[in-house]
C-alpha positions as CSV (number, residue, x, y, z in Angstrom):
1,X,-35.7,15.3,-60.5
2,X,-33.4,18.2,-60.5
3,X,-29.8,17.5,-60.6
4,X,-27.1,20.2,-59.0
5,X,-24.5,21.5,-61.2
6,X,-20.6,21.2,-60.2
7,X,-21.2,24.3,-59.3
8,X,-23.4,24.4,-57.3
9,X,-22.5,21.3,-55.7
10,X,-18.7,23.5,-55.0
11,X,-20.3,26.1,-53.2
12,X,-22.4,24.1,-51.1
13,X,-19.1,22.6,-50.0
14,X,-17.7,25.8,-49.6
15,X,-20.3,27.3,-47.3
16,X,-20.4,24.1,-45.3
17,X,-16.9,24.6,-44.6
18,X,-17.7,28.1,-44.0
19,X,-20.0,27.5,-41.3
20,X,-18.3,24.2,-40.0
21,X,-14.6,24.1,-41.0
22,X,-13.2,26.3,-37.8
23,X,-15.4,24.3,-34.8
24,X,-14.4,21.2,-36.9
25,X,-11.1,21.5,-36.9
26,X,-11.0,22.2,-33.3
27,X,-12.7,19.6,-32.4
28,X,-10.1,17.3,-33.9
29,X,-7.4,19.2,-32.5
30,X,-9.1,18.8,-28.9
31,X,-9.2,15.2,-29.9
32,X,-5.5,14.9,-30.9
33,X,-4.5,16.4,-28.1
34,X,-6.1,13.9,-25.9
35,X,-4.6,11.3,-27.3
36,X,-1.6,12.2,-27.6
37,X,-1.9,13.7,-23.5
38,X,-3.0,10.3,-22.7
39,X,0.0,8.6,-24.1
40,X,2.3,10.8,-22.7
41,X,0.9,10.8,-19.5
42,X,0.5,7.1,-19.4
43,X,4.4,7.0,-20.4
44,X,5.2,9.4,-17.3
45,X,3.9,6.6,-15.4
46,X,6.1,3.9,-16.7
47,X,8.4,5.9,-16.4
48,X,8.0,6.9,-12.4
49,X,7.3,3.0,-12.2
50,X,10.7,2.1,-13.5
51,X,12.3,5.0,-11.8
52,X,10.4,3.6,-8.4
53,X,11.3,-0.1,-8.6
54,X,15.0,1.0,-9.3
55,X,15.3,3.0,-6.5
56,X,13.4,0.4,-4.2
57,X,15.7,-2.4,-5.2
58,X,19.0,-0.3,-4.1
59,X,17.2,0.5,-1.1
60,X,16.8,-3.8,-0.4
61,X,20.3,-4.0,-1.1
62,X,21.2,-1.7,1.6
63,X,19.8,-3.3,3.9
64,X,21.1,-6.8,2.5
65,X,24.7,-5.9,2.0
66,X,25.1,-6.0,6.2
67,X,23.9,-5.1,9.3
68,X,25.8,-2.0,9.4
69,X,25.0,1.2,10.8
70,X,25.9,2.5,7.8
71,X,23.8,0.3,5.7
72,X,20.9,0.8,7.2
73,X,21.5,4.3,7.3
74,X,21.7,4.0,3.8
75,X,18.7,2.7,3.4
76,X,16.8,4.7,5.5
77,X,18.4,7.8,3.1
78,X,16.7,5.5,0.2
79,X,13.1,5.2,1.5
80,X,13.7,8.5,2.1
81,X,13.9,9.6,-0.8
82,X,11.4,7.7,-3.0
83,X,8.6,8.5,-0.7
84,X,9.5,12.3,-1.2
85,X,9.8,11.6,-5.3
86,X,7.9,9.2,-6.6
87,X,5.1,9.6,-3.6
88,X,2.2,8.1,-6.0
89,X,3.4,4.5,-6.5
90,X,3.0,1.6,-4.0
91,X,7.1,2.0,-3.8
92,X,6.4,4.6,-1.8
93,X,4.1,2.6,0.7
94,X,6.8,0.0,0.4
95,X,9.6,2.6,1.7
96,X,7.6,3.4,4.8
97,X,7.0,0.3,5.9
98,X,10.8,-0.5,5.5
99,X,11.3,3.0,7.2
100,X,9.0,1.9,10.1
101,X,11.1,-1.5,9.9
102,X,14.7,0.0,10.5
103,X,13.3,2.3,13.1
104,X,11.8,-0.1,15.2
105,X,15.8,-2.2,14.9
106,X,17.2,1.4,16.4
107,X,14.7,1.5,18.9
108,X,13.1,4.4,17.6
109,X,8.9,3.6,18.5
110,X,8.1,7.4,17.5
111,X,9.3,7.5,14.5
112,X,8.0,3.6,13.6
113,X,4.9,4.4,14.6
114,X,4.3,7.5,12.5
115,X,5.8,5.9,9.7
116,X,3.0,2.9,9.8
117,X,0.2,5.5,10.1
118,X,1.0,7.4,6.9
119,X,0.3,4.4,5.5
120,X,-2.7,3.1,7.0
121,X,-4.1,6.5,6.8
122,X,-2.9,6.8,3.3
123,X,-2.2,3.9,1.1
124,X,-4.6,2.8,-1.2
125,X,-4.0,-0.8,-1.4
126,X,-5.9,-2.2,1.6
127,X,-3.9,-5.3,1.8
128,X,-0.5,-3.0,2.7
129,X,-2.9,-0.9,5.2
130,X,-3.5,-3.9,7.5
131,X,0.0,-4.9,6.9
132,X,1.1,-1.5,8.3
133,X,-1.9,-2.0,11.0
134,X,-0.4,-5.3,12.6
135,X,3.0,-4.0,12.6
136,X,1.8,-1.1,14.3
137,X,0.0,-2.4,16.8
138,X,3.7,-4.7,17.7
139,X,5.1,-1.2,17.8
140,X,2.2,-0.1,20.2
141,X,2.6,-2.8,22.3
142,X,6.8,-2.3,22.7
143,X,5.8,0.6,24.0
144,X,3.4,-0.8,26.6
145,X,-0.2,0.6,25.0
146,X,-1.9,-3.1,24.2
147,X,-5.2,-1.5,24.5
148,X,-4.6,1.4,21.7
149,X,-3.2,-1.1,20.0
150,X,-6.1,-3.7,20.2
151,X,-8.5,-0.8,18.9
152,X,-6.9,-0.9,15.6
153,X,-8.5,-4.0,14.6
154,X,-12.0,-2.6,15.0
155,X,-12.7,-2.8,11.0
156,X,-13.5,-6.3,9.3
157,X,-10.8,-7.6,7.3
158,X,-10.4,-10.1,4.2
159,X,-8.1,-12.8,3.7
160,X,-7.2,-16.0,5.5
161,X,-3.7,-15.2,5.9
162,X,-4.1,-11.5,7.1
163,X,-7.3,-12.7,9.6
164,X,-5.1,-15.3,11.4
165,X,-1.6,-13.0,12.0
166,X,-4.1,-10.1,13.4
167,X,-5.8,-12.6,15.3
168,X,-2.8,-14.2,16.6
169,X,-1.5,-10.3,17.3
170,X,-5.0,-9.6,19.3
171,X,-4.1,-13.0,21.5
172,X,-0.7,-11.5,22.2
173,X,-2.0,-8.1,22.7
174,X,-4.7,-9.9,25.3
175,X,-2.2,-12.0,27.2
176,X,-0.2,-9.4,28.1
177,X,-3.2,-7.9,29.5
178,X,-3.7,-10.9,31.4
179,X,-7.1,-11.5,29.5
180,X,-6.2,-15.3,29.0
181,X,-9.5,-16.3,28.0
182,X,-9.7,-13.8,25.3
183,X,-6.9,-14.3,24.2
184,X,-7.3,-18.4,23.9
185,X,-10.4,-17.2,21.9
186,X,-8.6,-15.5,19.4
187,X,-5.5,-18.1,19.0
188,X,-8.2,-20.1,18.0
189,X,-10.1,-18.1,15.8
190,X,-6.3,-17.7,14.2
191,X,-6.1,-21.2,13.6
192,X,-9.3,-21.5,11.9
193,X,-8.5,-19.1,9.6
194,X,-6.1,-21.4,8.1
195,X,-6.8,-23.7,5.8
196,X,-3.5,-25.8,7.0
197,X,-3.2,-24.9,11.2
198,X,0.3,-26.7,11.1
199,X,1.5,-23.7,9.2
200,X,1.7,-21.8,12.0
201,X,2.5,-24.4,14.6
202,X,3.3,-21.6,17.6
203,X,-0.6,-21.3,17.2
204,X,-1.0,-24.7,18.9
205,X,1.8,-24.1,21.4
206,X,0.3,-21.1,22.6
207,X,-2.7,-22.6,23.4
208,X,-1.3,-25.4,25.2
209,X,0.8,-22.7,27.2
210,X,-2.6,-21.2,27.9
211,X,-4.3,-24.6,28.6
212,X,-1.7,-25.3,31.3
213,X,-2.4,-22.1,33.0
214,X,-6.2,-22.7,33.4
């Protein structure tokens, strides 16, 4: 067996890194840079978090401090704001909802209503979506449109607690249609949907109200 000299064995290296050194050393650059992208994004997010919750929590102590005008002004100036900077965190779906809250305490149905639908149509958490969907469909009904409002609970839903408070929303929504049976209906399938009924006990007195009618 041939053995290769130190020579040799040198410029083999040397042509290796020749043909190989400059893709190589890209590749570990591209590499790097990944990392090190990934990091910093991943503390941009952290940070925007922070930032968010921050932000959030003044706007809750806006609307804790009194009920003021000029409180909930305030906070309506808050939600305001993080929606507009730090649109890609839940704080954001949190500040419309709040936004849809404080309109709905001036009175304001328009604006209440829009605010819910940004983010039914555009939160990704599916839990805050039917939040904003029940609320809405209060909102809808203040404003005398109980059958819009009962066509927003067309899609299944998960969720004991969530089933029974849209099912007790669809009664309400079908007695003021004066759809009484329907409306018994769903009371009760609200009350089934808990696993303790004498949570919500106005369950059971609105279908004795109901019972006294028939």
């Amino acid at each position: 067996m041939a053995y290769e000299t130190e020579d040799e064995q040198v410029e083999k290296i040397k042509e290796m890194w020749r043909q190989h050194g400059v893709p190589l050393l890209t590749g570990v650059a591209i590499a790097l840079a990944g990392v090190f992208g990934w990091h910093a994004w991943n503390n941009y997010q952290d940070t925007q978090a922070r930032n968010a919750s921050t932000l959030y929590q003044s706007m809750l102590e806006s609307v804790l401090a009194s009920d003021s005008e000029a409180s909930r002004a305030r906070a309506a100036e808050l939600a305001a704001q993080l929606r507009d900077e730090y649109a890609n965190t839940r704080y954001a779906d949190f500040a419309a909802l709040m936004q849809a809250r404080l309109a709905v305490e001036a009175k304001d149905f328009p604006v209440a209503e829009q605010s819910l639908r940004e983010v039914i149509d555009g939160s990704k958490n599916t839990t805050l979506q039917e939040v904003a969907r029940q609320r809405l469909a209060r909102v809808l009904a203040q404003e005398q449109r109980a059958e819009e409002a009962l066509e927003l609970f067309s899609a299944p839903i998960e969720g004991a607690e969530l089933r029974a408070s849209r099912e007790e929303i669809r009664g309400d929504l079908l007695l003021s249609l004066d759809r009484g049976n329907e409306a018994h209906e769903a009371y009760k399938a609200a009350q089934e949907a808990l696993e303790d009924a004498s949570a919500r006990p106005q369950l059971q007195l609105k279908l004795d109200d109901l019972a006294e009618e028939v």
